[in-house]
PDB file of N, CA, C and O in Angstrom, chain B, residues numbered from 101:
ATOM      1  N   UNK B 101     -18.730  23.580  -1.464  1.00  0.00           N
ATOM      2  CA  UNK B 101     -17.806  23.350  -2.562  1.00  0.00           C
ATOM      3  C   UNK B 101     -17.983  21.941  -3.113  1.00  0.00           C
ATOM      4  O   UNK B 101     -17.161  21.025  -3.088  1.00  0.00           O
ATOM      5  N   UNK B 102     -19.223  21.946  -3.617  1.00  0.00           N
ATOM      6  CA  UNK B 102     -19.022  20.116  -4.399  1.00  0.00           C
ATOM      7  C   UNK B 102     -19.311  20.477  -6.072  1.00  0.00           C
ATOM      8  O   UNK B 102     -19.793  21.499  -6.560  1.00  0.00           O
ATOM      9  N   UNK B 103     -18.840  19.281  -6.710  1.00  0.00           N
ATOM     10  CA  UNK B 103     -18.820  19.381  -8.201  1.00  0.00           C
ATOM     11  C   UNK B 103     -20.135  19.291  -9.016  1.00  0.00           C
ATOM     12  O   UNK B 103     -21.250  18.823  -8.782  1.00  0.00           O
ATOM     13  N   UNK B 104     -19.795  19.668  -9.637  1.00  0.00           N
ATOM     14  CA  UNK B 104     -21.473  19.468 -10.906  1.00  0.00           C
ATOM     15  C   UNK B 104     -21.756  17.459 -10.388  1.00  0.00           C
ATOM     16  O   UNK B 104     -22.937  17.135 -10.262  1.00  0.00           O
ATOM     17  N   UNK B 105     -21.171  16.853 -10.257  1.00  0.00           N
ATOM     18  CA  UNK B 105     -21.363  15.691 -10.093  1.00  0.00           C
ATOM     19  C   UNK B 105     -22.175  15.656  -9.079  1.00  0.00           C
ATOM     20  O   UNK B 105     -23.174  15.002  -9.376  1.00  0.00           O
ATOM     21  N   UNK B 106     -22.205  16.080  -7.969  1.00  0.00           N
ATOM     22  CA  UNK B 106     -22.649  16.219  -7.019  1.00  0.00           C
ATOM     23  C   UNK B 106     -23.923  17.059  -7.035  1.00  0.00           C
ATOM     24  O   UNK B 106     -24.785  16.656  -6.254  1.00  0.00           O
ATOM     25  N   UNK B 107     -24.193  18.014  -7.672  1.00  0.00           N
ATOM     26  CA  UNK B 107     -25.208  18.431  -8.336  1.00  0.00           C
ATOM     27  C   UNK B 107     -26.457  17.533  -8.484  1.00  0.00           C
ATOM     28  O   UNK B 107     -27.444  17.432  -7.755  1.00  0.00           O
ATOM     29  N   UNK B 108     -26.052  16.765  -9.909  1.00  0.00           N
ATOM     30  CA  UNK B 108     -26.516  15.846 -10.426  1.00  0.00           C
ATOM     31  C   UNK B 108     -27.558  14.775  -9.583  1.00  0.00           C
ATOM     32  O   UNK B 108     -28.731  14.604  -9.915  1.00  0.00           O
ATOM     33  N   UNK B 109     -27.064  14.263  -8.720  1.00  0.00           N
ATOM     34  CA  UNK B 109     -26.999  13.110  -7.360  1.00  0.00           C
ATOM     35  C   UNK B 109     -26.760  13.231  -6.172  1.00  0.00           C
ATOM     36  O   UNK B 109     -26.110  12.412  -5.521  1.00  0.00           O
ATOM     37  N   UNK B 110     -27.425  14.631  -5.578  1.00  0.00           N
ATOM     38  CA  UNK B 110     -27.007  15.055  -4.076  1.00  0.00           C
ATOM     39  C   UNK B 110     -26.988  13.605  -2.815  1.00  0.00           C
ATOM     40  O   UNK B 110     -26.116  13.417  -1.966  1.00  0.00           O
ATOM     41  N   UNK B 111     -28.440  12.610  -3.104  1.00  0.00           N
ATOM     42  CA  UNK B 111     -27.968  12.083  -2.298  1.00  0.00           C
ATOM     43  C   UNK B 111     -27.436  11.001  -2.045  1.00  0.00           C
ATOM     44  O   UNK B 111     -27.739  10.268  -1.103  1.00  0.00           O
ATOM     45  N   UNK B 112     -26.311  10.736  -3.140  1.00  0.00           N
ATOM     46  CA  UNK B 112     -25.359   9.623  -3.225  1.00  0.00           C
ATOM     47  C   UNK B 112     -24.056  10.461  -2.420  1.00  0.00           C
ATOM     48  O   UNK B 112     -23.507  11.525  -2.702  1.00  0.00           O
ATOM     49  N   UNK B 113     -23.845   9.557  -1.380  1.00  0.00           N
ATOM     50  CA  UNK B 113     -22.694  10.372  -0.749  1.00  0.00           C
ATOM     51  C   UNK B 113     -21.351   9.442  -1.360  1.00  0.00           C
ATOM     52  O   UNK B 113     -20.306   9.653  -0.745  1.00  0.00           O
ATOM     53  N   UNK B 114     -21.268   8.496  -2.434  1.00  0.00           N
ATOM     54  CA  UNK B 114     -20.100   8.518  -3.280  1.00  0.00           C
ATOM     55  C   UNK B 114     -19.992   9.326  -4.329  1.00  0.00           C
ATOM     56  O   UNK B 114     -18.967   9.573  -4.965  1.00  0.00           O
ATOM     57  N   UNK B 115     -21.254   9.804  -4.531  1.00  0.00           N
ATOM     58  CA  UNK B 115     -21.029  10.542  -5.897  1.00  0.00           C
ATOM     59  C   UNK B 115     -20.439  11.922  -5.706  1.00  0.00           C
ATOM     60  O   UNK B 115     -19.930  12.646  -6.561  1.00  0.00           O
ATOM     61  N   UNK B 116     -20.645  12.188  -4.141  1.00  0.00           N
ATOM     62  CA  UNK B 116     -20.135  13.595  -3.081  1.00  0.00           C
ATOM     63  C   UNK B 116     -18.556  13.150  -3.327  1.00  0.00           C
ATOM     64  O   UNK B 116     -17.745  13.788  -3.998  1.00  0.00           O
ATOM     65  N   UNK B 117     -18.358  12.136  -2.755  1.00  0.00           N
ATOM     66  CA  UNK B 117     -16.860  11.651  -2.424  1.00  0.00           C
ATOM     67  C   UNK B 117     -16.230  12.016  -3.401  1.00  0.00           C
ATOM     68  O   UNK B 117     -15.203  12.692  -3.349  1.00  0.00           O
ATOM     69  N   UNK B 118     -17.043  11.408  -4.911  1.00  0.00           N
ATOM     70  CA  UNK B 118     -15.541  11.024  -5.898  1.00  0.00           C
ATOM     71  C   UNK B 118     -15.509  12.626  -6.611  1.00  0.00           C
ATOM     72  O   UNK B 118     -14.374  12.802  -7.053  1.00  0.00           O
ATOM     73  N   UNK B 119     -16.331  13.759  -6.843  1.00  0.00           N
ATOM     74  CA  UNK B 119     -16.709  15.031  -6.701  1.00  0.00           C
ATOM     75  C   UNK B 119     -15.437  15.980  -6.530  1.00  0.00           C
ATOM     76  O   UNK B 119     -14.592  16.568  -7.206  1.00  0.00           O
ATOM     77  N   UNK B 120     -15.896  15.726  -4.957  1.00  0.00           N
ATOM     78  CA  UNK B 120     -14.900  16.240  -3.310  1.00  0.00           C
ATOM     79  C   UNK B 120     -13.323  16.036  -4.039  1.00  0.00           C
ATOM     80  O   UNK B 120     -12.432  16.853  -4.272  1.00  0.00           O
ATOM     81  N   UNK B 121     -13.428  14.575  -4.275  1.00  0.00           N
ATOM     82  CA  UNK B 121     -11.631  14.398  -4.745  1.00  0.00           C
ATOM     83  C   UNK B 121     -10.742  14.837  -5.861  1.00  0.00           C
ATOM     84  O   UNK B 121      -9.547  15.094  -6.012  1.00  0.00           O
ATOM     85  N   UNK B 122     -12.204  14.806  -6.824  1.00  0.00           N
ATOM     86  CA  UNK B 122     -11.680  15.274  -8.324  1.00  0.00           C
ATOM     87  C   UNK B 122     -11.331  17.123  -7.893  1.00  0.00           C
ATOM     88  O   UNK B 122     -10.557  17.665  -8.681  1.00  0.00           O
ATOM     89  N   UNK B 123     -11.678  17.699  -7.137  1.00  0.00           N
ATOM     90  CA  UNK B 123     -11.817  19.119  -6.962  1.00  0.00           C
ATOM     91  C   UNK B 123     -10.577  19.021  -6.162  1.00  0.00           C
ATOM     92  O   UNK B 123      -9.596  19.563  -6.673  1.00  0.00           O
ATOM     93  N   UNK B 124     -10.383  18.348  -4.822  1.00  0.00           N
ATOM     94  CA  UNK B 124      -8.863  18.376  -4.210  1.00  0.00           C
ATOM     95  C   UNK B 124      -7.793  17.937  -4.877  1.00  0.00           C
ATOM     96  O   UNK B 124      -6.669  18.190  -4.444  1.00  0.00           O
ATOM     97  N   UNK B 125      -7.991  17.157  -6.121  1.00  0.00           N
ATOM     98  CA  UNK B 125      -6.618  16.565  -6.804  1.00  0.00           C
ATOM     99  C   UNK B 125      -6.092  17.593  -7.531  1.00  0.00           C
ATOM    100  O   UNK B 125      -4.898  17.871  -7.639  1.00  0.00           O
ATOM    101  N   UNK B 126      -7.383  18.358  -8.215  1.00  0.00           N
ATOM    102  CA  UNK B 126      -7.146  19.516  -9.436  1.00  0.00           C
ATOM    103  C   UNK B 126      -6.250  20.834  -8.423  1.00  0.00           C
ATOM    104  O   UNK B 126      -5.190  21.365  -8.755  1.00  0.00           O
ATOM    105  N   UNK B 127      -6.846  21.045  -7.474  1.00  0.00           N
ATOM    106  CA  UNK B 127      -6.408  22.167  -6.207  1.00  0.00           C
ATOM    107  C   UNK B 127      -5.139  21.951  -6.141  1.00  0.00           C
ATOM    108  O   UNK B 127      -4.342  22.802  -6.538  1.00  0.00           O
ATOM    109  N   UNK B 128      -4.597  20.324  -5.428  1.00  0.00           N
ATOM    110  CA  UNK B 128      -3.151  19.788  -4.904  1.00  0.00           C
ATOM    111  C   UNK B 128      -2.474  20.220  -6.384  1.00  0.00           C
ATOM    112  O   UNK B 128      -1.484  20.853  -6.016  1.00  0.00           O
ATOM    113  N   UNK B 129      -2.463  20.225  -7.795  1.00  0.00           N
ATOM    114  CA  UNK B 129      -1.549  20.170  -8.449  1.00  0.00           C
ATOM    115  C   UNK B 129      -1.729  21.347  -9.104  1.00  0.00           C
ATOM    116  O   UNK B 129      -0.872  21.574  -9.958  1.00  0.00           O
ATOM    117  N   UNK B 130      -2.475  22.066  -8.986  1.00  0.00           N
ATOM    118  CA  UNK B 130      -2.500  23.579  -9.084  1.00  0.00           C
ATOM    119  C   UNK B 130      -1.211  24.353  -8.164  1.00  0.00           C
ATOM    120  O   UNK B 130      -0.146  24.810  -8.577  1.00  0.00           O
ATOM    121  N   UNK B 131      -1.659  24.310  -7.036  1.00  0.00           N
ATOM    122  CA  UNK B 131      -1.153  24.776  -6.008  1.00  0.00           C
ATOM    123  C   UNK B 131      -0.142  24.258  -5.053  1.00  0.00           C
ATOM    124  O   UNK B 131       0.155  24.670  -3.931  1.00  0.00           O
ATOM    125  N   UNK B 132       0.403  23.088  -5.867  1.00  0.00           N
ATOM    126  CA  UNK B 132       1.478  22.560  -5.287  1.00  0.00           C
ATOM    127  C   UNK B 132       1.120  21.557  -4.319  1.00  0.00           C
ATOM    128  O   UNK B 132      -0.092  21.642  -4.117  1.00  0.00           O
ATOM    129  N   UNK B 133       1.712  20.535  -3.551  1.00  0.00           N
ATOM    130  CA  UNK B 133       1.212  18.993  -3.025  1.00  0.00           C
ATOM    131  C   UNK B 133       1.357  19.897  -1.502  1.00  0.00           C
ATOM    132  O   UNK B 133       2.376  20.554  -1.291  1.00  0.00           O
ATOM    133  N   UNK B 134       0.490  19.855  -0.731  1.00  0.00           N
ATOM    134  CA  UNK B 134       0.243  20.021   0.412  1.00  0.00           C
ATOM    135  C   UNK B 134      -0.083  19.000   1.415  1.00  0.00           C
ATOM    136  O   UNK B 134      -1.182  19.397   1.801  1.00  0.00           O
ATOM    137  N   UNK B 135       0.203  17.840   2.140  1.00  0.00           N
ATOM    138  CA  UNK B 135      -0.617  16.495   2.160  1.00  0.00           C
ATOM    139  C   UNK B 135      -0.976  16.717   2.731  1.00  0.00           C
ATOM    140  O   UNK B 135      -2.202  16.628   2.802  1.00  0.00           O
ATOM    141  N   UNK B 136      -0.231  17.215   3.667  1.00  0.00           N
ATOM    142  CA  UNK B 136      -1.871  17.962   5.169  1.00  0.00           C
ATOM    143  C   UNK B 136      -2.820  18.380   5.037  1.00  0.00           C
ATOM    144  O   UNK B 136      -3.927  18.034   5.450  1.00  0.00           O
ATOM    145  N   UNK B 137      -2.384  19.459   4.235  1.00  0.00           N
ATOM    146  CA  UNK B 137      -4.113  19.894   4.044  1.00  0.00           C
ATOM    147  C   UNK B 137      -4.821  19.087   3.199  1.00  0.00           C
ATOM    148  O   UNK B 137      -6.038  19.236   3.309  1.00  0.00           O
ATOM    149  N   UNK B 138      -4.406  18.147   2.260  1.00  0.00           N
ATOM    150  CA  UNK B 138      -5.130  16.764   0.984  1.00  0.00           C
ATOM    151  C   UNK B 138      -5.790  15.700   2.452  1.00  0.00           C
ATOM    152  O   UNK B 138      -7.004  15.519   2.547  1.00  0.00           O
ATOM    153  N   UNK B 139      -4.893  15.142   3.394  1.00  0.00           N
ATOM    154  CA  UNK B 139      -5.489  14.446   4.229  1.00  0.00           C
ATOM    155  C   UNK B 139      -6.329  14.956   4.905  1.00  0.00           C
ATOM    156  O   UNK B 139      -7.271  14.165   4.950  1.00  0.00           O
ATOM    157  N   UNK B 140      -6.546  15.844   5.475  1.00  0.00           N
ATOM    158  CA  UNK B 140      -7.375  16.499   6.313  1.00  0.00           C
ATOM    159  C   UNK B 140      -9.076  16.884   5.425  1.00  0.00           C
ATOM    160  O   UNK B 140     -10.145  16.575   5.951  1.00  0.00           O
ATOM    161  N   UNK B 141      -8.978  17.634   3.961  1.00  0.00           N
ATOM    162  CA  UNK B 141      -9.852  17.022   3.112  1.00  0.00           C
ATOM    163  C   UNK B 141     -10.678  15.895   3.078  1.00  0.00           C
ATOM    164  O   UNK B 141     -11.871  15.607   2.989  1.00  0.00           O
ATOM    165  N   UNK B 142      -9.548  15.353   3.185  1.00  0.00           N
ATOM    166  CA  UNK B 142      -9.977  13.877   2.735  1.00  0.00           C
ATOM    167  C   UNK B 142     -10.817  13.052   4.071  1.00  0.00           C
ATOM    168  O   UNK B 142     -11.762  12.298   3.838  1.00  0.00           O
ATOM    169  N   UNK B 143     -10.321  13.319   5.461  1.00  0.00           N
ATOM    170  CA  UNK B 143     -10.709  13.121   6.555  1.00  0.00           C
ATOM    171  C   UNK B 143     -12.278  13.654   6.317  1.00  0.00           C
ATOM    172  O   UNK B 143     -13.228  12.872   6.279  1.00  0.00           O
ATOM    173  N   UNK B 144     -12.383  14.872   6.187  1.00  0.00           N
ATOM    174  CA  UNK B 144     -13.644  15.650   6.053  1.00  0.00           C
ATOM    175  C   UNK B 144     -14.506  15.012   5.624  1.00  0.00           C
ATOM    176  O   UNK B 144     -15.497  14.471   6.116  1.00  0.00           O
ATOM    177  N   UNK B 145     -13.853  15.132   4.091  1.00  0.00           N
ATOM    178  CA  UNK B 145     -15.120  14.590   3.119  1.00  0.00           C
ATOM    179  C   UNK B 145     -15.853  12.749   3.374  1.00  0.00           C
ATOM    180  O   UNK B 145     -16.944  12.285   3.045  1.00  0.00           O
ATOM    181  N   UNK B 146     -14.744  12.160   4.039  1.00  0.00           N
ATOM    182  CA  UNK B 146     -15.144  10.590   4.560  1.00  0.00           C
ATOM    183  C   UNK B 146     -16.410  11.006   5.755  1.00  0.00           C
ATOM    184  O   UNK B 146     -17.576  10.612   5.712  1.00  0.00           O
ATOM    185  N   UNK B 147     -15.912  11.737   6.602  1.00  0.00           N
ATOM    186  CA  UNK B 147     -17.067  12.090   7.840  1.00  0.00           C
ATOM    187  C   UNK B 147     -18.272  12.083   7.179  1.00  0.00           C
ATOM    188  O   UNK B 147     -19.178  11.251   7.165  1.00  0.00           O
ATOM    189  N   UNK B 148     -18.131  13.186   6.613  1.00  0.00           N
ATOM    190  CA  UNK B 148     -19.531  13.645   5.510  1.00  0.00           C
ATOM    191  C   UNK B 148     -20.254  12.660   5.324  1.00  0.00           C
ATOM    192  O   UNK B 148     -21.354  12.543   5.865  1.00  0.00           O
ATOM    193  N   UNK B 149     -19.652  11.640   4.383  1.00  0.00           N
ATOM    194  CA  UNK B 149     -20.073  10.937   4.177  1.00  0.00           C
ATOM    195  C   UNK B 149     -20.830   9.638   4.429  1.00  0.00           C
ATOM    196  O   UNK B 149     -21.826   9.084   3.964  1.00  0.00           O
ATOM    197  N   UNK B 150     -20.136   9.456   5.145  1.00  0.00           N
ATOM    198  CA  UNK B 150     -20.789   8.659   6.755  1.00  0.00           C
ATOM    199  C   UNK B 150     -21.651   9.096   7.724  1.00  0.00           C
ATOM    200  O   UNK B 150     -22.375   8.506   8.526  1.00  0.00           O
ATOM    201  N   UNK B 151     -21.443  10.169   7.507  1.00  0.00           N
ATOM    202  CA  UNK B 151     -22.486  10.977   8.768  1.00  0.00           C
ATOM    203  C   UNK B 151     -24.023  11.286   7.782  1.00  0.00           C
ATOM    204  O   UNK B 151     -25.082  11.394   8.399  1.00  0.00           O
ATOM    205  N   UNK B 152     -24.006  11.405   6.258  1.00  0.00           N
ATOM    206  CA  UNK B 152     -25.265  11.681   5.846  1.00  0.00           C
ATOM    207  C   UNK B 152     -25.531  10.317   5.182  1.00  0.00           C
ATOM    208  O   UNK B 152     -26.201  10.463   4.159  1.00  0.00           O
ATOM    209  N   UNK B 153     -25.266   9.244   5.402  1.00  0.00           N
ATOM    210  CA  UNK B 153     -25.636   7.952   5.178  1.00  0.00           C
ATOM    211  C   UNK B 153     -26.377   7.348   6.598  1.00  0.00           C
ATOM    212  O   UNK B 153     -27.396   6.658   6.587  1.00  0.00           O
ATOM    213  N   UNK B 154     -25.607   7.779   7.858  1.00  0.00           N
ATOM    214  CA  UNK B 154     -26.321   7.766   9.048  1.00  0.00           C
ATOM    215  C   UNK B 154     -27.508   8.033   9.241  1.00  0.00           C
ATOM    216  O   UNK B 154     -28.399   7.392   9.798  1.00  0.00           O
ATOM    217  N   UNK B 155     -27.490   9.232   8.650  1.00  0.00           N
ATOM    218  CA  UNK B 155     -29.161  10.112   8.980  1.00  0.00           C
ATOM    219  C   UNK B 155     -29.669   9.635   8.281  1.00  0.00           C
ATOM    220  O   UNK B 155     -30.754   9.381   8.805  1.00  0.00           O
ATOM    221  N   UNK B 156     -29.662   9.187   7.091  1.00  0.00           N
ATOM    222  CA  UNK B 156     -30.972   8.341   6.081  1.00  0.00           C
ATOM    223  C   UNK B 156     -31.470   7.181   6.196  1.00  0.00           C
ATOM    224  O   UNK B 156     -32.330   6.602   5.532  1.00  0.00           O
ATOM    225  N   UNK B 157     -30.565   6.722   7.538  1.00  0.00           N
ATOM    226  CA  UNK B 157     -30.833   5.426   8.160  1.00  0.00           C
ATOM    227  C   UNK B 157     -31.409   5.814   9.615  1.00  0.00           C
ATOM    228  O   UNK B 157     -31.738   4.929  10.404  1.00  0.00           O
TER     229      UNK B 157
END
């Protein structure tokens, strides 16, 4: 689940991040504010991100 942004620039893992968020913000106010499940997202998508900056190092 990542955005056309992410598309674009697979291996910028901010360009994943800011993507990831624009898609959970649109979700949270669709579907009403959930923070648990927004933090837990958000937990995710940081791992991710860190973890495929790891491996390219």
């Amino acid at each position: 689940m990542v955005g056309p942004l992410a598309v674009a620039k697979p291996s910028s893992p901010v360009v994943l991040l800011l993507s990831y968020l624009a898609e959970s913000s649109s979700y949270l106010f669709r579907d009403g504010i959930d923070v648990l499940s927004y933090i837990l997202k958000l937990r995710l998508a940081l791992v991710l991100c860190l973890w495929k900056t790891e491996v390219r190092n």
